[in-house]
C-alpha positions, 0 to 999 in steps of 0.5 A: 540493524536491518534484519531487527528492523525487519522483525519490527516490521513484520510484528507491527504488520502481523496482524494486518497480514493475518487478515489478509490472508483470508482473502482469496488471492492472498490465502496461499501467498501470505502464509508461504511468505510470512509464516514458518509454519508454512515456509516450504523447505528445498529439497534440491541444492539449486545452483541457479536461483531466479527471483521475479516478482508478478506474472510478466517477470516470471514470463520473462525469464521463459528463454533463459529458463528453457536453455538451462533446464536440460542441464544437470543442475536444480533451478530454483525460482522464486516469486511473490504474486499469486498469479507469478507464482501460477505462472512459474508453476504451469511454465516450469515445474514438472519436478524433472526437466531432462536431466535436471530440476525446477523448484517454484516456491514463495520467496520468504519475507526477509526474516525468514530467508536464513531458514533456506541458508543450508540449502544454498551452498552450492549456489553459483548464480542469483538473478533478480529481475526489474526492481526486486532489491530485497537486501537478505536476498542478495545478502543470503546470495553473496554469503555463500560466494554466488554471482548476484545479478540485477537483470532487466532492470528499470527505474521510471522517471516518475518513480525516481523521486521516490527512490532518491529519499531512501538512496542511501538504503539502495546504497546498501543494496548494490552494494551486494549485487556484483552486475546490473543490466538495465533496460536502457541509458535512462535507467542506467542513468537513474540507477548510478544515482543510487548507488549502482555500479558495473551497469550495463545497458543491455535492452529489456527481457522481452526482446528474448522471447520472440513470437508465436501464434496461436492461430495462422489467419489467411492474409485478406485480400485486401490491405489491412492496418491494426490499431493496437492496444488502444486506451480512451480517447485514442479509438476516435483519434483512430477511427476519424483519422481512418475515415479521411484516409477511406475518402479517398476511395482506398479498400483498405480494413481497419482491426481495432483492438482495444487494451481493455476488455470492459471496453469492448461494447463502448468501442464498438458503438463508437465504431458503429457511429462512423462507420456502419459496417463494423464487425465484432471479432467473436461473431465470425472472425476475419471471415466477413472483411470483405462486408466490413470497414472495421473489426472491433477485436473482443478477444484476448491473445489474438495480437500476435496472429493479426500482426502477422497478416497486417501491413500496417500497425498502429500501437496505442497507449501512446497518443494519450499521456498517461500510458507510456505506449506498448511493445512495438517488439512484437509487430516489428518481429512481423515486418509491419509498417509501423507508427505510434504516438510520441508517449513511449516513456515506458517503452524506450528499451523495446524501441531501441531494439526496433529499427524503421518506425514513426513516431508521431503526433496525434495531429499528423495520423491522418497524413501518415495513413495516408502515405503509409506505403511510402514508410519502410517495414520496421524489423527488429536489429540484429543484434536482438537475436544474439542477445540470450547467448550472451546473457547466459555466458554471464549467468553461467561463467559467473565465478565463485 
């Protein structure tokens, strides 16, 4: 019944792809996806097989990926965006990984994932990522005995709604995936309620790609606080609480690094307008701390190598509502003292896994700065860096 609904589908939607696929960032996706024509075959019998819908998911996998390439086994990969796709690409294929093998391809629509049936036999373990719960996926996995996993997987409370209309369809899924890891207790939680069973909270993927930088600063000899990934309305919440905070005679820089590259111009305007000596990133770096108050940061990728000379970070996207915060893993890794505003909903499994850090609201940023030496340095728990082992036990001594 389900696969003759999906061949419904695909014919009504057919036309619209058609038309889709002229468009640039659909051009390779719809054809490897939805025609048979152009389909890749798998040259390789793959033991593991790794599904992750976009760019971030297929980033993700990127530990577990490397632990397992030096085997003598086929990993293939699969992914739906045009942008995961080049990211599996650049990150994993180079045909031969020591002693074994990548494949990065398109996952099929559903209709067409049996065209990949005879290549599947010696498959051991599936692993999904998030919320990708195509059924002949799972199906295709279970039919050839492997281990289905669902891993990081989350279900946000304003999506809930949605997924409790059709619970009776996801029944239907879970009950083809032998184990699901959620991010945290909430998605744990939401997921139950859709028919998911041996569940276990185990934390979100990111907390198993630890940092690195791209460029080592020197520390300024001055203390220095970054305003991190900030979106409208937080830049002069920040800005004015910082203002109160530099009356009090302290020599203390402000790095203020907006989330959103088109609004690199309006935040230093506004930067300029409280304070005159403000500096943008991409006209000299942190070379001219000493003449400035603020530095806006106008360049991307930059986050991870200024968290490491900060004392201080404050994560945005989490005094404004509509956010849910960022990833407090990353400053936490550095040692940083480290605040941000009560909007976290999207980030609850990276905050379970950060110890000595403030959440507060917008109202008390001024008084925060202000005793920011007495807060403790937030660290990451110990538990965080055992966490690859042991998803790798799961994913390997899965029995077939």
């Amino acid at each position: 019944m389900y696969y003759c609904a999906c061949v419904l589908l695909y014919l009504i939607a057919l036309p619209f792809l058609i038309v889709s696929s002229f468009r640039p960032k659909h051009r390779d996706s719809i054809p490897a996806r939805f025609s048979p024509l152009h389909i890749k075959t798998l040259e390789y019998e793959p033991q593991y097989w790794f599904h992750a819908c976009s760019f971030g998911e297929v980033k993700s996998l990127e530990p577990i990926i490397n632990a397992l390439k030096s085997q003598e086994i086929c990993i293939l990969i699969t992914t739906i965006t045009h942008t995961g796709f080049k990211e599996a690409k650049q990150l994993y294929e180079s045909t031969e990984q020591g002693g074994g093998r990548i494949l990065v391809r398109y996952l099929p629509f559903e209709i067409f994932l049996p065209l990949w049936s005879k290549s599947c036999k010696r498959l051991q373990s599936l692993v999904v990522t998030e919320a990708e719960m195509w059924k002949m996926l799972f199906f295709l996995a279970k039919s050839h005995n492997a281990h289905t996993m669902l891993i990081n997987a989350r279900i946000s409370e304003h999506s809930q709604k949605n997924y409790e209309y059709f619970a009776w369809f996801y029944q239907g899924i879970f009950a083809l995936i032998d184990e699901v890891l959620a991010q945290s207790q909430f998605d744990k939680q939401r997921l139950e309620r859709l028919g998911g069973k041996n569940i276990e909270v185990f934390g979100n993927l990111k907390t198993l790609n630890f940092p690195s930088l791209s460029t080592h600063y020197a520390k300024p000899s001055l203390s220095v606080f970054t305003a991190a990934s900030t979106h409208k309305g937080e830049e002069k919440l920040i800005l004015q609480a910082f203002k109160s905070y530099k009356e009090r005679g302290d020599s203390t820089l402000l790095l203020l690094a907006p989330r959103h590259p088109e609004r690199f111009k309006e935040v230093y305007e506004l930067s300029l307008e409280m304070f005159p000596r403000t500096a943008l990133f991409s006209q000299g770096g942190l070379e001219s701390y000493a003449q400035c108050d603020v530095i806006v940061i106008d360049t991307l990728g930059e986050l991870n190598n200024l968290y490491a000379i900060s004392d201080l970070v404050i994560l945005g996207g989490s005094f404004v509502q509509n956010v849910g915060g960022h990833n407090p893993f990353e400053p936490a890794f550095f040692g940083t003292k480290l605040i941000s505003g009560e909007h976290i909903f999207n980030q609850y499994a990276l905050f379970e896994e950060v110890e000595n850090y403030v959440l507060i609201p917008p109202q008390s940023l001024v008084d925060t700065l202000i005793r920011w030496e007495e807060l403790l340095s937030s660290s990451i728990k110990a538990d965080s860096k055992h966490k690859l082992d042991a998803l790798l036990q799961k994913i390997q001594n899965a029995q077939r």
